[in-house]
Residue frames relative to the residue before (quaternion, step in Angstrom):
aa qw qx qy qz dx dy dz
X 1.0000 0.0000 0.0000 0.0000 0.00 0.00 0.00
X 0.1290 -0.8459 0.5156 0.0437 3.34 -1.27 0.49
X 0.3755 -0.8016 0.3932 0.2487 3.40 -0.67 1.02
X 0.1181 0.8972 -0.4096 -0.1156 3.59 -0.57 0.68
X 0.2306 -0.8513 0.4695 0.0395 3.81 -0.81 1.17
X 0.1727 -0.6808 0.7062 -0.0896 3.68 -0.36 1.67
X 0.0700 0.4496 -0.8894 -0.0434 2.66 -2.20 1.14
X 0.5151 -0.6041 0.5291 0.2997 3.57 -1.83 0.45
X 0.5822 -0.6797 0.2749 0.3515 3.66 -0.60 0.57
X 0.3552 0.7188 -0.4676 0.3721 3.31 1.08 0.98
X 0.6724 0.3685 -0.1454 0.6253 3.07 1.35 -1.10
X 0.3980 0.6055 -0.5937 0.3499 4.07 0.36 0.25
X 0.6401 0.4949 -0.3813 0.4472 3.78 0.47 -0.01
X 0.6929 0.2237 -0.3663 0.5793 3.83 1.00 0.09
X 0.5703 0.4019 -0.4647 0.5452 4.48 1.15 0.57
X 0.6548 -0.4855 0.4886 0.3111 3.92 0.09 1.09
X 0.3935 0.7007 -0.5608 0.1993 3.68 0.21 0.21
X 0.5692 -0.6339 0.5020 0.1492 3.13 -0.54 2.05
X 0.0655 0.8340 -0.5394 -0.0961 3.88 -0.57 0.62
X 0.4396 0.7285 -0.3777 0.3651 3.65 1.46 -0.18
X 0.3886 -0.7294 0.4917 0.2744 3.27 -0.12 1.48
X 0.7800 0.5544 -0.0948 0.2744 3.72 0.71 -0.55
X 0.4703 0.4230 -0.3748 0.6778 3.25 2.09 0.07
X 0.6980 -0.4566 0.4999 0.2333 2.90 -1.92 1.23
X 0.7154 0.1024 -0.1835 0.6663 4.39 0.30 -0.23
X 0.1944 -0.6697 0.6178 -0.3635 3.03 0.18 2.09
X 0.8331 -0.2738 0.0285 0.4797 3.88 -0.64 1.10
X 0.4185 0.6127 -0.5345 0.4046 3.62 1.20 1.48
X 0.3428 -0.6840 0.5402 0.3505 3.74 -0.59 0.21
X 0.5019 -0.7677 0.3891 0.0860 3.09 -1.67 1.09
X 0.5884 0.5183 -0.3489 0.5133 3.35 1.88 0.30
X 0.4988 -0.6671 0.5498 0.0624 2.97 -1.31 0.83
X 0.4006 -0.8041 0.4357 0.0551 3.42 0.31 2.24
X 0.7077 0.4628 -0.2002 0.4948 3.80 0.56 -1.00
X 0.7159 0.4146 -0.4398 0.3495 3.58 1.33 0.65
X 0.3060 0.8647 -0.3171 0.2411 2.99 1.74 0.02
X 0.8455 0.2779 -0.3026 0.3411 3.31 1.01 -0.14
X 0.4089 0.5006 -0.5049 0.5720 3.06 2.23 1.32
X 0.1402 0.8240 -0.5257 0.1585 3.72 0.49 0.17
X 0.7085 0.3522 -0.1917 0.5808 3.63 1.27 -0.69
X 0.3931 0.6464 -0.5359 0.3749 3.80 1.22 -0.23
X 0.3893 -0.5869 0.6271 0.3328 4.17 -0.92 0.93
X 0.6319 0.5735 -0.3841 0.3523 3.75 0.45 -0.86
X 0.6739 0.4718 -0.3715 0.4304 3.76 0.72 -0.50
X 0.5835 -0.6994 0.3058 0.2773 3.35 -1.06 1.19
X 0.5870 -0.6329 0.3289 0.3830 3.80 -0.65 0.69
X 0.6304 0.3887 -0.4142 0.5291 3.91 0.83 -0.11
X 0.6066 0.5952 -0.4316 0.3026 3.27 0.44 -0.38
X 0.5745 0.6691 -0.2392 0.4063 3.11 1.47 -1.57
X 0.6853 0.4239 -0.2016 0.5567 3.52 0.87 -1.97
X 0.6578 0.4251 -0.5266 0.3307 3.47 0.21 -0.08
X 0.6673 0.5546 -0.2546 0.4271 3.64 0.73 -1.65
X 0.5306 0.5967 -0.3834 0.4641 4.02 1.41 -0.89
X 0.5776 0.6005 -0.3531 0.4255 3.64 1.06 -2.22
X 0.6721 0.6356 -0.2921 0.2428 3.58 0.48 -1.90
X 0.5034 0.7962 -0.2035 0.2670 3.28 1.21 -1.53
X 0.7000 0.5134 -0.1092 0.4843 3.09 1.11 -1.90
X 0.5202 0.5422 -0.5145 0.4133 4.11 0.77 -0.98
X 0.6604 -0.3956 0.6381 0.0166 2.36 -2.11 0.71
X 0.1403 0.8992 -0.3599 0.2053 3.97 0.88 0.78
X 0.0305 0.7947 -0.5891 -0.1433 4.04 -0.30 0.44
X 0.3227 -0.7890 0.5122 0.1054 3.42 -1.41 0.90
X 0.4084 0.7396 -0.5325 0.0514 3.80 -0.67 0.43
X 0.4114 -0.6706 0.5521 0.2761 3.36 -1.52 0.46
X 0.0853 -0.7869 0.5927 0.1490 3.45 -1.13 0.75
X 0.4168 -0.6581 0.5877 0.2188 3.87 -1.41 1.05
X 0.6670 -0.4478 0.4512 0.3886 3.05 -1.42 0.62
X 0.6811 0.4408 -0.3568 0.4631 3.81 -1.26 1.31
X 0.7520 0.4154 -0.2234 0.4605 3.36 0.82 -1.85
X 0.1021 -0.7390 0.6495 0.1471 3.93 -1.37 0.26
X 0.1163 -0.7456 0.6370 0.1574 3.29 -1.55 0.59
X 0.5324 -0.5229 0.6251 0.2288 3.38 -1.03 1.01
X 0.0278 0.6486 -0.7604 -0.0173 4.05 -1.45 1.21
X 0.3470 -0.6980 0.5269 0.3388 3.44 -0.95 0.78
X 0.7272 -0.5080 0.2694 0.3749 3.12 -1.28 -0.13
X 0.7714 0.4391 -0.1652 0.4300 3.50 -0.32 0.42
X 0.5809 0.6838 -0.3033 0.3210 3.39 1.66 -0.46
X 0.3060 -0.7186 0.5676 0.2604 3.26 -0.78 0.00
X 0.0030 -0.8168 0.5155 -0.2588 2.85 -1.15 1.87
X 0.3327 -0.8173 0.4608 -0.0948 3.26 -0.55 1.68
X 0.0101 0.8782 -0.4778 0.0182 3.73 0.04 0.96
X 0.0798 -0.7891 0.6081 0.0337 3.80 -0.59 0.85
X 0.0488 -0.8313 0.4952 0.2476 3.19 -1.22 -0.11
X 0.5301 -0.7443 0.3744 0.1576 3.46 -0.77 1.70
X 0.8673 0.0217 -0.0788 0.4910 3.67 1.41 0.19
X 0.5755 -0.6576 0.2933 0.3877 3.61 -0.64 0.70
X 0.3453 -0.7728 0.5165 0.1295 3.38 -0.96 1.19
């Protein structure tokens, strides 16, 4: 199974979303989803924090798909993909 997290591209201005046509992670976001649940750790660097906090606010659906099932991403969305188990 996999975990998957969509915002529409209104909200891609509060997920770090690199817009410089010219850096190499071009339309990728610059925060790092899989720290969210150290966000309070003092060790984690202050922009990082204000960014993941900023993030908080989007506008964000959540769902897990099983092996078989598909979800259609429109274009442009932003879209975060984990997996919930070793493949």
């Amino acid at each position: 199974a996999k975990r998957y997290i969509l915002s529409p591209p209104k909200e891609c201005t509060k997920l770090g979303i690199v817009t410089g046509r010219g850096n190499p992670i071009f339309r990728h976001s610059m925060l790092n989803f899989g720290h969210l649940n150290e966000i309070h750790n003092p060790e984690m660097p202050a922009a990082e924090r204000e960014w993941l906090e900023r993030s908080g606010d989007a506008m964000a659906l959540d769902t897990v798909l099983k092996a078989g099932e598909v979800l259609y991403i429109p274009s442009h969305w932003f879209h975060y993909i984990t997996s919930l188990q070793k493949s």
